[in-house]
C-alpha positions in Angstrom: 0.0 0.0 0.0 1.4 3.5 -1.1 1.0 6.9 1.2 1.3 10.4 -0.7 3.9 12.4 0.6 3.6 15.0 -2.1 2.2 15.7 -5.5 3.6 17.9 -8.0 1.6 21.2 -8.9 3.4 22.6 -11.2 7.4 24.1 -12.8 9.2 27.0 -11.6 11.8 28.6 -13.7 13.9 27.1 -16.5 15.7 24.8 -15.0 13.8 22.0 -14.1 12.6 22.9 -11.1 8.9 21.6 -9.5 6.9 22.8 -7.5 5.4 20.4 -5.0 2.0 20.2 -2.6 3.4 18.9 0.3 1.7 15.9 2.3 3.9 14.6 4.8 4.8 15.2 8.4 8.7 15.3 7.6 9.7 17.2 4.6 13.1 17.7 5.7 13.7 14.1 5.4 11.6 13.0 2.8 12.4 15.2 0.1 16.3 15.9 1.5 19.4 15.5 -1.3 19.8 12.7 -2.0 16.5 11.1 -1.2 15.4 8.6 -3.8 11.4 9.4 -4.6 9.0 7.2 -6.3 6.6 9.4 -8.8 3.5 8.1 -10.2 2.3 10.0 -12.7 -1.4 10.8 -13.2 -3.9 8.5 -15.2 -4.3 10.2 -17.9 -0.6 10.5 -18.6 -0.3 6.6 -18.0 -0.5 5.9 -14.4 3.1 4.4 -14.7 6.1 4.6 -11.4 9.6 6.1 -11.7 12.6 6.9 -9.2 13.5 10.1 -8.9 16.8 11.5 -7.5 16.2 14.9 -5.3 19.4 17.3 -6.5 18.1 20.1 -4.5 15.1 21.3 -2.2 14.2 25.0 -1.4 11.1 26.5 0.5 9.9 29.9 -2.4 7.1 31.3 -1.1 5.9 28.9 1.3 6.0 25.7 -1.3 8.8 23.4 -2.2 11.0 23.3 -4.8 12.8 20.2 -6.5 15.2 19.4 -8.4 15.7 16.1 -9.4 18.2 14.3 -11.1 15.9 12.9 -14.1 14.9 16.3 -15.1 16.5 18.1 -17.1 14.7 21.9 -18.2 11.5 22.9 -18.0 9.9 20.6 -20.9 11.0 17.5 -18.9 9.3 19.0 -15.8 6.2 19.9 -17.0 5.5 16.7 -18.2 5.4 15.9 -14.2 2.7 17.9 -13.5 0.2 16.0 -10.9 3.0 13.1 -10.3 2.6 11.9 -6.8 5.7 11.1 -4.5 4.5 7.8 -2.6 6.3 5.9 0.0 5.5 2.0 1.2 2.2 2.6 4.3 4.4 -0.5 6.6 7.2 2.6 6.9 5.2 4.8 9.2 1.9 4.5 11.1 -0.5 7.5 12.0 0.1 7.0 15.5 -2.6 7.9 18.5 -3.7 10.8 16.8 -7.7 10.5 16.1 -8.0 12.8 13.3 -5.2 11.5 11.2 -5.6 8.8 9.1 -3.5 7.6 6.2 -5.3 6.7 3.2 -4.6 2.8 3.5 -6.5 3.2 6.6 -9.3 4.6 5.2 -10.0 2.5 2.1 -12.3 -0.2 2.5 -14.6 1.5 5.3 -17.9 1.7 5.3 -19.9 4.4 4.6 -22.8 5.8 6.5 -25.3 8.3 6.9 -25.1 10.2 10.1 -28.9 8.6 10.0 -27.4 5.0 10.1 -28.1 4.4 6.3 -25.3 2.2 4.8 -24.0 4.0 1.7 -20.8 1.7 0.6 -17.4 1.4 0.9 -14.5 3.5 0.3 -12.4 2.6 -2.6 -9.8 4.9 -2.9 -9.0 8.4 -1.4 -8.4 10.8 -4.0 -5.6 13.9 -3.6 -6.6 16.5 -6.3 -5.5 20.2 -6.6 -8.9 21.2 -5.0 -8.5 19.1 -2.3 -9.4 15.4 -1.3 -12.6 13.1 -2.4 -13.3 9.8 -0.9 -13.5 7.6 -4.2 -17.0 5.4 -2.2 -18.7 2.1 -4.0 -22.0 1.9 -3.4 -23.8 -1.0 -2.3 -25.5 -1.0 -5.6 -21.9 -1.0 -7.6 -22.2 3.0 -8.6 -18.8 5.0 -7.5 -19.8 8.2 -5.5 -16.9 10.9 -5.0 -17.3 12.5 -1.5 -15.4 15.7 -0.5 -13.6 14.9 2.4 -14.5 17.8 4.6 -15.9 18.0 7.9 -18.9 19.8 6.6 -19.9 16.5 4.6 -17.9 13.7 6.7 -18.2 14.7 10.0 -17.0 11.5 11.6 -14.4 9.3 11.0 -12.8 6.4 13.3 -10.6 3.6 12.5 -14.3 1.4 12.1 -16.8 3.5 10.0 -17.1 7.0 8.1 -19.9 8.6 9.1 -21.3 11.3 6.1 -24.2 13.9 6.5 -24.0 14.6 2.3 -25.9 17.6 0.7 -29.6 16.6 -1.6 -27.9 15.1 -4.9 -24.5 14.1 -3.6 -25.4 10.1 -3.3 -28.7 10.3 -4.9 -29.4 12.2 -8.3 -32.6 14.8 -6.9 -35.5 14.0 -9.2 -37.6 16.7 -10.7 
């Protein structure tokens, strides 16, 4: 099982350089020179894995930027755009903190209505550039994106996801 630990937004400069959306506890380490990063690339540019060497890291503006190895000019790095840097789950746990969760520990939960009604089961947790979806199956096989925000999933434990959705978020609204 893969954790996100950062997903790249978009170039900066000529050089190769990336900017990157940060999702880990330990940037320092995990994106120091050196490091060696996995980068998936999106789905619609493949889906496929490749290693990456970080040749330099620098906070701009509150964001990182990369250099890696691989990359050489701006071309090259803007083919990167929306890769995600993932790391093995069985290197880190969430720890004793009850409102963080790693993704592998969210998939496959059920889903419920604050009312107790049994929605489905979460696939896959989804990190886009607007934020986060749960990816949920439905008990009758459809796939229902979720914004996971505390507004629309209220609850969340290590059991169950709890969801108090809008009208037309699991159920089209009929005229």
């Amino acid at each position: 099982m893969d954790l996100v630990i950062g997903r790249v937004v978009k170039t900066h400069g000529v050089r190769g350089e990336v900017v990157v959306d940060v999702r880990t506890d330990d940037p320092a380490t995990r994106f120091a020179v050196g490091a060696r990063l996995r980068g998936r690339a999106p789905r619609n540019a493949g889906g496929g894995e490749t290693e990456y060497e970080v040749t330099a890291a620098r906070m701009h503006a509150g964001r990182l930027l990369l250099s890696l190895a691989e990359v050489a000019g701006r071309d090259e790095a803007d083919k990167l755009r929306g890769t995600l840097f993932l790391i093995d789950a069985a290197d880190v746990d969430s720890g004793d903190d009850p409102d963080e969760f790693y993704d592998h520990e969210l998939e496959g939960l059920p889903v419920a209505t604050v009312g107790g009604e049994a929605v489905g089961v979460v696939k896959e947790v989804m990190h886009l550039p607007g934020g986060e979806l749960l990816a949920v199956t439905t008990d009758g096989g459809r796939e229902v994106l979720i914004p996971f925000v505390r507004e629309i999933v209220p609850v969340v434990t290590r059991e169950r996801i709890e969801i108090d959705p809008p009208a037309g978020l699991i159920e089209p609204i009929e005229d």
